[in-house]
KEFIPA-71569 format. One record per residue: chain; z, x, y of N, C-alpha, C, O in turn; residue in three letters. Coordinates in pm, 1 decimal, padded with zeros to 6 digits. Each point is the difference from the previous one (the first is absolute). Layout:
% KEFIPA-71569
rec chaine A n.w Z n.u X n.v Y ca.w Z ca.u X ca.v Y c.w Z c.u X c.v Y o.w Z o.u X o.v Y residu ALA .
...
END
This chain:
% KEFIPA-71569
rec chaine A n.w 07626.3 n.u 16985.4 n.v 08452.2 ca.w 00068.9 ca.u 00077.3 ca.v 00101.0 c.w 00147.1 c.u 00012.5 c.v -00041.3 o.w 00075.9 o.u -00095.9 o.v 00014.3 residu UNK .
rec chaine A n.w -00028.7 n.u 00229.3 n.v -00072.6 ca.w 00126.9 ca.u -00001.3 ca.v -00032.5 c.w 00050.0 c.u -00010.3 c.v 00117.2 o.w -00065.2 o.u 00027.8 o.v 00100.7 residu UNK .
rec chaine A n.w 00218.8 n.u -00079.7 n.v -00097.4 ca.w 00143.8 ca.u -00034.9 ca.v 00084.7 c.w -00059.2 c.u -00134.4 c.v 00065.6 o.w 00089.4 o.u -00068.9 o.v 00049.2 residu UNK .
rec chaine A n.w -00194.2 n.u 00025.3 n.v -00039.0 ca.w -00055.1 ca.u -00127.1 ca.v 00066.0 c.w 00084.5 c.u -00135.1 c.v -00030.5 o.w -00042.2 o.u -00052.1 o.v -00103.3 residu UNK .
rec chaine A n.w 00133.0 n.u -00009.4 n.v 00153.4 ca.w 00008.7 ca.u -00106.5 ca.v -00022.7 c.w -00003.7 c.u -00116.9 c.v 00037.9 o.w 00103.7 o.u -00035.9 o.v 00055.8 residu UNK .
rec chaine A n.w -00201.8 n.u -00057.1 n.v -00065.6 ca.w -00091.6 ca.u -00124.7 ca.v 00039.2 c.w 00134.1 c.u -00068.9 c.v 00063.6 o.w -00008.9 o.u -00026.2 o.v 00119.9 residu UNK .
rec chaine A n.w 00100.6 n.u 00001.8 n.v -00168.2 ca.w 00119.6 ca.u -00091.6 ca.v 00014.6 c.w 00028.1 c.u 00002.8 c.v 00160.9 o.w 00012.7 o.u -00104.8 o.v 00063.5 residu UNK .
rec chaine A n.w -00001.9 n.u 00268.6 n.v 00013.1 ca.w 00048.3 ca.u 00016.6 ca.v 00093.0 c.w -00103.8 c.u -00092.3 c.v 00124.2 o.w 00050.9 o.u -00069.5 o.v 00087.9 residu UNK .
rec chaine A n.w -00204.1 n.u 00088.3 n.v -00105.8 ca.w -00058.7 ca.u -00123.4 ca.v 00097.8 c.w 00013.1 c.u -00134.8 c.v -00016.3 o.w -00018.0 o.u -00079.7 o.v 00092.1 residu UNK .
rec chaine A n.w 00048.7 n.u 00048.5 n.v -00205.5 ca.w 00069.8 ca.u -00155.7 ca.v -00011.7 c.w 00062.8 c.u -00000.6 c.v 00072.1 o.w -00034.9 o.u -00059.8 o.v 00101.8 residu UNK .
rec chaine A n.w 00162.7 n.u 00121.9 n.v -00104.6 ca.w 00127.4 ca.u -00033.8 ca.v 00040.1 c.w 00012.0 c.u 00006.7 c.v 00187.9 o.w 00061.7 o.u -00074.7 o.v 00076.0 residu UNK .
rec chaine A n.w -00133.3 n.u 00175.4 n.v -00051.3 ca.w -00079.4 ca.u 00032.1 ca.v 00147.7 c.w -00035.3 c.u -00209.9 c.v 00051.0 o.w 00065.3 o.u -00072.6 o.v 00075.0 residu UNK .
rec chaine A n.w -00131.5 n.u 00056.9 n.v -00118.1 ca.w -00078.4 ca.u -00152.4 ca.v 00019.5 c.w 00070.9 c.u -00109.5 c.v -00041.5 o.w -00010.3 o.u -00113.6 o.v 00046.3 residu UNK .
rec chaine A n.w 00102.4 n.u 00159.9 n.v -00158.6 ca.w 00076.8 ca.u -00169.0 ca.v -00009.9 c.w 00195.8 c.u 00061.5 c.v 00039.0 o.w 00104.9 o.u -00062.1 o.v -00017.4 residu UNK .
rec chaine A n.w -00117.8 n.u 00138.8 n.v 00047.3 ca.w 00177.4 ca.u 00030.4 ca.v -00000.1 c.w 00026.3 c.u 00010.3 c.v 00151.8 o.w -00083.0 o.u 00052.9 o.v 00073.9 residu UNK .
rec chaine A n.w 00208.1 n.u -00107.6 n.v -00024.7 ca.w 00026.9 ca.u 00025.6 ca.v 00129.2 c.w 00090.1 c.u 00075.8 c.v 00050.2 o.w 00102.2 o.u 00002.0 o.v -00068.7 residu UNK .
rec chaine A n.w -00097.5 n.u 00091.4 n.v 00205.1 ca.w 00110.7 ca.u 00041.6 ca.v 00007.7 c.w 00137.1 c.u -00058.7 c.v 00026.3 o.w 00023.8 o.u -00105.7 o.v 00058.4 residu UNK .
rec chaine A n.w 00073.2 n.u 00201.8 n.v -00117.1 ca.w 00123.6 ca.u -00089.7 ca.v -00006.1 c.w 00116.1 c.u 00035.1 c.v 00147.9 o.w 00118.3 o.u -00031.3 o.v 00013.2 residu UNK .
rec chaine A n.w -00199.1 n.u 00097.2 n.v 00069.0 ca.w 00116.7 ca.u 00025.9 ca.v 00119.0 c.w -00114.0 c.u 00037.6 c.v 00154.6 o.w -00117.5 o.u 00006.3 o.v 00036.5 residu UNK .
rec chaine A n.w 00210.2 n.u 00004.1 n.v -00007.2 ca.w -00034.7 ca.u 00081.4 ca.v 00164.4 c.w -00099.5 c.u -00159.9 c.v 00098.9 o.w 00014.6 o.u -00120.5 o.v -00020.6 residu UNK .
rec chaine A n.w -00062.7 n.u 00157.3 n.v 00073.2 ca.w -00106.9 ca.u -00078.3 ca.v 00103.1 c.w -00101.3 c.u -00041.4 c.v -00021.9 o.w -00071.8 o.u -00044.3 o.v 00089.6 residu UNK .
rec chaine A n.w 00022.3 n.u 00047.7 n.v -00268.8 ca.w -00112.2 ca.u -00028.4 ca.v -00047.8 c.w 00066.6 c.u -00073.9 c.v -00093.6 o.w -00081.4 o.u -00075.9 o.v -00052.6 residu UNK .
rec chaine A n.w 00228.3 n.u 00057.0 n.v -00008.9 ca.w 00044.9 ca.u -00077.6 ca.v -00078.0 c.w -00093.6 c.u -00126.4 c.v -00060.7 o.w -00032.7 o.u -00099.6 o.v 00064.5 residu UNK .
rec chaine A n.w -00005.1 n.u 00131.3 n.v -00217.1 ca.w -00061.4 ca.u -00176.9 ca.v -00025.4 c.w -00145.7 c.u 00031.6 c.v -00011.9 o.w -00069.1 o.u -00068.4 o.v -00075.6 residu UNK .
rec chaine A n.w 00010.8 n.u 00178.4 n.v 00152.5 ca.w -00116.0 ca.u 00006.7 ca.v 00046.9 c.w -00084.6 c.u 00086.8 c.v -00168.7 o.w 00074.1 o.u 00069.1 o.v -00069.9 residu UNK .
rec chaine A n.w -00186.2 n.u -00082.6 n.v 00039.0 ca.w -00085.7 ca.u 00051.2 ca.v -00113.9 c.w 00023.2 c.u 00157.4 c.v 00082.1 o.w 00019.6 o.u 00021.8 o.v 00119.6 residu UNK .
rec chaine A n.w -00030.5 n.u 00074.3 n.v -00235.9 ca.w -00035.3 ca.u 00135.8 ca.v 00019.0 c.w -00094.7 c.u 00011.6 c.v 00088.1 o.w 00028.5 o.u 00026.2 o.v 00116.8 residu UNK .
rec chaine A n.w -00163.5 n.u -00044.7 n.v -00159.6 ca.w -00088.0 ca.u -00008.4 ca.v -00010.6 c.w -00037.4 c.u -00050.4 c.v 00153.1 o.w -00110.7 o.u 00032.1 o.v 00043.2 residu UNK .
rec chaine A n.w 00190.0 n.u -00101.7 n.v 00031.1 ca.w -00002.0 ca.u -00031.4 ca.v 00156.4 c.w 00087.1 c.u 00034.6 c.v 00071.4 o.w 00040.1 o.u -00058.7 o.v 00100.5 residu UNK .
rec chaine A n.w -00000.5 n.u 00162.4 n.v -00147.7 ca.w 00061.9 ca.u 00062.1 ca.v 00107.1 c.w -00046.2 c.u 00121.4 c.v 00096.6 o.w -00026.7 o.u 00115.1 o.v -00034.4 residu UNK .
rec chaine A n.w 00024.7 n.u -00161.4 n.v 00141.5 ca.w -00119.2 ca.u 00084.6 ca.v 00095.6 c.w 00049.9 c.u 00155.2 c.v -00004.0 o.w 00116.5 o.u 00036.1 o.v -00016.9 residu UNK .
rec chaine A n.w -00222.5 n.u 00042.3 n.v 00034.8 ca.w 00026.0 ca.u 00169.7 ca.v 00012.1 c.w 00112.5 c.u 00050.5 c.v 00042.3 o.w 00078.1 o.u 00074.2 o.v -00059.5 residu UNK .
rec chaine A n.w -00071.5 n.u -00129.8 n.v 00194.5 ca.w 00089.1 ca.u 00015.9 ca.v 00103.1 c.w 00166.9 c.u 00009.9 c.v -00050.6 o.w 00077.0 o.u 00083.2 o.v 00048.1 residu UNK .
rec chaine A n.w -00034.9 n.u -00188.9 n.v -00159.3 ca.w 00100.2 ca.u -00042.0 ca.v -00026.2 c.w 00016.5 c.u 00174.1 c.v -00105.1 o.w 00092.7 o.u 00079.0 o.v 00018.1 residu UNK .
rec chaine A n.w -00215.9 n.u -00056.3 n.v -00128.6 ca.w 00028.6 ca.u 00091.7 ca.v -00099.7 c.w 00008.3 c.u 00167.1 c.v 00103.3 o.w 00069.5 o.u 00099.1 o.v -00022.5 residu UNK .
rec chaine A n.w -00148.5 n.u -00119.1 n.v 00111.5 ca.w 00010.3 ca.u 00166.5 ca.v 00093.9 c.w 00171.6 c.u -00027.5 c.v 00065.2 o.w 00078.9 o.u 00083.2 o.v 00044.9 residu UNK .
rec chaine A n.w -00069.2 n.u -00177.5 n.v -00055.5 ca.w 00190.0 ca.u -00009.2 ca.v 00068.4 c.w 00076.2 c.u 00085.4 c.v -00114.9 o.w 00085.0 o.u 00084.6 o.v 00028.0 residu UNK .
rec chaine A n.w -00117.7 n.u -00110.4 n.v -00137.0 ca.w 00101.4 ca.u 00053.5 ca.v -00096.8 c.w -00023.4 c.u 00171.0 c.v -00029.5 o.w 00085.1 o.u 00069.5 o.v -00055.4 residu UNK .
rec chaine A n.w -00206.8 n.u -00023.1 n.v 00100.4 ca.w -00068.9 ca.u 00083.0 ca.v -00069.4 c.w 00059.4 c.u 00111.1 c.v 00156.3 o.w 00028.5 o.u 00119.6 o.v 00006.5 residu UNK .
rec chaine A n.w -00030.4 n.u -00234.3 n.v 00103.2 ca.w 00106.8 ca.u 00092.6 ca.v 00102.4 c.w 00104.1 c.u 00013.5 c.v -00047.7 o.w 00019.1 o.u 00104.0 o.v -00063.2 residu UNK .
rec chaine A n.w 00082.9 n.u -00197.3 n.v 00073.6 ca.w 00134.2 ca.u 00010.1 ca.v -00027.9 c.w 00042.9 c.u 00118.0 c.v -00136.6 o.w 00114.4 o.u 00043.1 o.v -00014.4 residu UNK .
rec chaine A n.w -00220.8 n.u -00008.9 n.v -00067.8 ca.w 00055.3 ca.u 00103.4 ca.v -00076.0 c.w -00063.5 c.u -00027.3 c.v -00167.7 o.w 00034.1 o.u 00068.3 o.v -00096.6 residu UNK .
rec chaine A n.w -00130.2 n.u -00181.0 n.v 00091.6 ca.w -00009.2 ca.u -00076.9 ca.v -00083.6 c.w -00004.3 c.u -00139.1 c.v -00110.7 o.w 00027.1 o.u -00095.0 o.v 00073.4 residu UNK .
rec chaine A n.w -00038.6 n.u 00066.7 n.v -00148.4 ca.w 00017.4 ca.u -00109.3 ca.v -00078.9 c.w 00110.7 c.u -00006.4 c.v -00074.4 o.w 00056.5 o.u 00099.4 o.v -00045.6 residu UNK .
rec chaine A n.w -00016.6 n.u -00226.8 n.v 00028.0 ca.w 00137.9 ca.u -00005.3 ca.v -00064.4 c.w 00026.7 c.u 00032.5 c.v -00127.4 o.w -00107.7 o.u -00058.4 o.v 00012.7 residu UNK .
rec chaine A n.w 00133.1 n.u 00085.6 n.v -00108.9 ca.w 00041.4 ca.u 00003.4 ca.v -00125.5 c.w -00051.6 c.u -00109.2 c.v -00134.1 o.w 00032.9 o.u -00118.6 o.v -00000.3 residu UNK .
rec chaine A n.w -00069.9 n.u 00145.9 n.v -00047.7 ca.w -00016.4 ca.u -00081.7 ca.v -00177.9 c.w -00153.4 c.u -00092.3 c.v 00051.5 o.w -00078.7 o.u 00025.9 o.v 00091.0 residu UNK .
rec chaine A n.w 00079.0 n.u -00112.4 n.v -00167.7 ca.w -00107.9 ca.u -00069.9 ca.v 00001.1 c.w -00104.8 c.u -00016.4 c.v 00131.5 o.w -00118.9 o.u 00031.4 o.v 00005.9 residu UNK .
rec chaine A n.w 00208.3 n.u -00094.0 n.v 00101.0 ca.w 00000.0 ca.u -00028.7 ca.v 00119.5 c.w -00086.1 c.u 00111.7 c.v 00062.8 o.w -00122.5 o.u -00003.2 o.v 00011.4 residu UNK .
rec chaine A n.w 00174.6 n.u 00065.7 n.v 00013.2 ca.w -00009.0 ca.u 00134.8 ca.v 00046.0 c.w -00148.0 c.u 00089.3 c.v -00047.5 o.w -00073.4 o.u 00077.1 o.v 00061.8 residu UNK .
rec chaine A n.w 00073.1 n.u -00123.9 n.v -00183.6 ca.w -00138.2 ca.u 00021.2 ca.v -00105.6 c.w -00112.2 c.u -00075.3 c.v 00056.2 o.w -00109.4 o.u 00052.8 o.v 00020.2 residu UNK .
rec chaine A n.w 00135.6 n.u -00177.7 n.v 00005.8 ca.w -00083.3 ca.u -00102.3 ca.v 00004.1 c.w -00032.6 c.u 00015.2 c.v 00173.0 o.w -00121.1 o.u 00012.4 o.v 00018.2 residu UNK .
rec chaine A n.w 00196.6 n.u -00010.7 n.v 00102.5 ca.w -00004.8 ca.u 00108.2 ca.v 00139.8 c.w -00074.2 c.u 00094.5 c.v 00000.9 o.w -00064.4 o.u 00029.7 o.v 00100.6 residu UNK .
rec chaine A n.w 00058.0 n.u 00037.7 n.v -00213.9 ca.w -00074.4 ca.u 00135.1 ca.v 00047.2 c.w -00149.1 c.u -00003.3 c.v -00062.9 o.w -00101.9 o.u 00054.0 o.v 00043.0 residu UNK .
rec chaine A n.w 00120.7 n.u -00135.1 n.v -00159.6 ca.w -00165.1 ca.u -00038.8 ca.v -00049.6 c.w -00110.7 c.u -00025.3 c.v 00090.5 o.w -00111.4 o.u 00051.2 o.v 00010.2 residu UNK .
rec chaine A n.w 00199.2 n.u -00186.8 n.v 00082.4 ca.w -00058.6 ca.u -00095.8 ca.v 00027.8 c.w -00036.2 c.u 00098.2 c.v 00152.7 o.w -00104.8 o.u -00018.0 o.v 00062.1 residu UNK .
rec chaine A n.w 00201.7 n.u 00112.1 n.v -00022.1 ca.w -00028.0 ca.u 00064.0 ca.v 00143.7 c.w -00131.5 c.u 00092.7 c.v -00057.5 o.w -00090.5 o.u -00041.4 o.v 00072.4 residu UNK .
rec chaine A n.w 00038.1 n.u 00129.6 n.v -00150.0 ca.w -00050.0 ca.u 00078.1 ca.v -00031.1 c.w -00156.3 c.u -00074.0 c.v -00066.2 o.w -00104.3 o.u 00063.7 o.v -00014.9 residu UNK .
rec chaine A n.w 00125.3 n.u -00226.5 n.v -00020.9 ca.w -00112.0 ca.u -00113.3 ca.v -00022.9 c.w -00051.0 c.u 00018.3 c.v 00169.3 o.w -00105.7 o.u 00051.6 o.v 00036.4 residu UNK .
rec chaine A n.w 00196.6 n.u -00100.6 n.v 00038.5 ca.w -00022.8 ca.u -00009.6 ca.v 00143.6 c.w -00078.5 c.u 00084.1 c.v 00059.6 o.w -00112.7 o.u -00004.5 o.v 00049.1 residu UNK .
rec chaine A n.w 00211.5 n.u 00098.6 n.v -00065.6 ca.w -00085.3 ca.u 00123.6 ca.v 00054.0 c.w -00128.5 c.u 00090.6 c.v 00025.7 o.w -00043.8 o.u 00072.6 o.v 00089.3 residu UNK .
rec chaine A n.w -00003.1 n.u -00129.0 n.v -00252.7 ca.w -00093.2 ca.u 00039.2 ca.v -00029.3 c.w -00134.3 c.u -00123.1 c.v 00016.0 o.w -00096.2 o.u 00006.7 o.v -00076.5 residu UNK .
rec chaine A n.w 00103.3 n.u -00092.6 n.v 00161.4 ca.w -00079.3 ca.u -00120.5 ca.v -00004.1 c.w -00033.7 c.u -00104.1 c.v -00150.9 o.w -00106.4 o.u -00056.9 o.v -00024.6 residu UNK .
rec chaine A n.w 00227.8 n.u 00056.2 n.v -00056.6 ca.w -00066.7 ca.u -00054.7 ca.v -00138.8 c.w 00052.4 c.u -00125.4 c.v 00021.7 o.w -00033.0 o.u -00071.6 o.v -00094.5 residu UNK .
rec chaine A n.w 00117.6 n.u -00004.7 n.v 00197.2 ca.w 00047.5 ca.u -00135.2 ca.v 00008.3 c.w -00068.7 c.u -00136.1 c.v -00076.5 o.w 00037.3 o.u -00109.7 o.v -00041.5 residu UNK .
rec chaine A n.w -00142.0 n.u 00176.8 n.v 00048.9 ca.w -00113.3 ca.u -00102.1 ca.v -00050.4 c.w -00011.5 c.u -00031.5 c.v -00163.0 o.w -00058.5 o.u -00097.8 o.v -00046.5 residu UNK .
rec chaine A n.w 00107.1 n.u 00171.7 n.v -00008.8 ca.w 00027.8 ca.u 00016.0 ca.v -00130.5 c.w 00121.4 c.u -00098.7 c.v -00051.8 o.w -00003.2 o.u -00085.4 o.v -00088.6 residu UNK .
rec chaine A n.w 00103.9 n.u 00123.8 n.v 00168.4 ca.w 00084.6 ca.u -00079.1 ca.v 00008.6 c.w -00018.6 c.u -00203.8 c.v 00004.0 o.w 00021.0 o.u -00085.5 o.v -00086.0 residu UNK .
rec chaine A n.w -00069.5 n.u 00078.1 n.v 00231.6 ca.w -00072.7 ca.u -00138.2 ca.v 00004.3 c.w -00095.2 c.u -00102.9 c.v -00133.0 o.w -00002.6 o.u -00120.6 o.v -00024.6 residu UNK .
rec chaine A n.w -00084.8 n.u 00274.3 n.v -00053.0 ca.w -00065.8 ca.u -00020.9 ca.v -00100.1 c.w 00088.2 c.u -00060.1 c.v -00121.3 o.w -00008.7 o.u -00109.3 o.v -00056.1 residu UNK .
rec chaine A n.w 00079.2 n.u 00196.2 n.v 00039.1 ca.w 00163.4 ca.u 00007.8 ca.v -00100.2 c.w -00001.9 c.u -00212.8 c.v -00021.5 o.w -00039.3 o.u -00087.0 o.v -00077.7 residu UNK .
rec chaine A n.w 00117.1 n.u 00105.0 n.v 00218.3 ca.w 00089.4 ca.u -00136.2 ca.v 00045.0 c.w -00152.4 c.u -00122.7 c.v -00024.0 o.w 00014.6 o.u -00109.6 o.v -00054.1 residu UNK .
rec chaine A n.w -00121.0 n.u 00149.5 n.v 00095.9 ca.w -00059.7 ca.u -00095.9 ca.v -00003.4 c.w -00067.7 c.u -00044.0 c.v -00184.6 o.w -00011.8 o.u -00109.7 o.v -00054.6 residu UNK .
rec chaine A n.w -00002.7 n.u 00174.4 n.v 00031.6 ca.w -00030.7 ca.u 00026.5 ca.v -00149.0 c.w 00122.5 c.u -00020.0 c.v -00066.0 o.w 00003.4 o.u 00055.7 o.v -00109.7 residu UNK .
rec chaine A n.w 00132.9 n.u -00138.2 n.v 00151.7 ca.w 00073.2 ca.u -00068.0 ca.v -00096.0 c.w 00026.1 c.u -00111.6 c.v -00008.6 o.w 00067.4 o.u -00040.5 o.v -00094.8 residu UNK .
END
């Protein structure tokens, strides 16, 4: 699958966010609710972050969470 890169669901499952009300918290658990806040306000933030927000809203979205869980548990 060209542009695919495996790295970005890692990082979903072992990386945390670094601000707001989920501070600390895995990507990867951060409830819907929190990613449709941003997607009101106008969007996702910028660079990585922001990358890794909108993956993970559009994982969500689409019911694939479970994939995710798979990810984390399989390391």
């Amino acid at each position: 699958m060209e542009g695919f890169n495996p790295q970005i669901l890692l990082d979903l499952v072992n990386t945390t966010i670094p601000f707001g009300k989920y501070k600390g918290t895995l990507y990867y658990r951060l409830p819907i609710s929190y990613l449709e806040w941003f997607v009101r306000k106008g969007g996702f933030p910028p660079g990585k972050t922001g990358m890794l927000l909108s993956t993970l809203y559009e994982i969500k979205l689409n019911g694939l969470e479970f994939l995710l869980e798979r990810i984390k548990k399989g390391q």
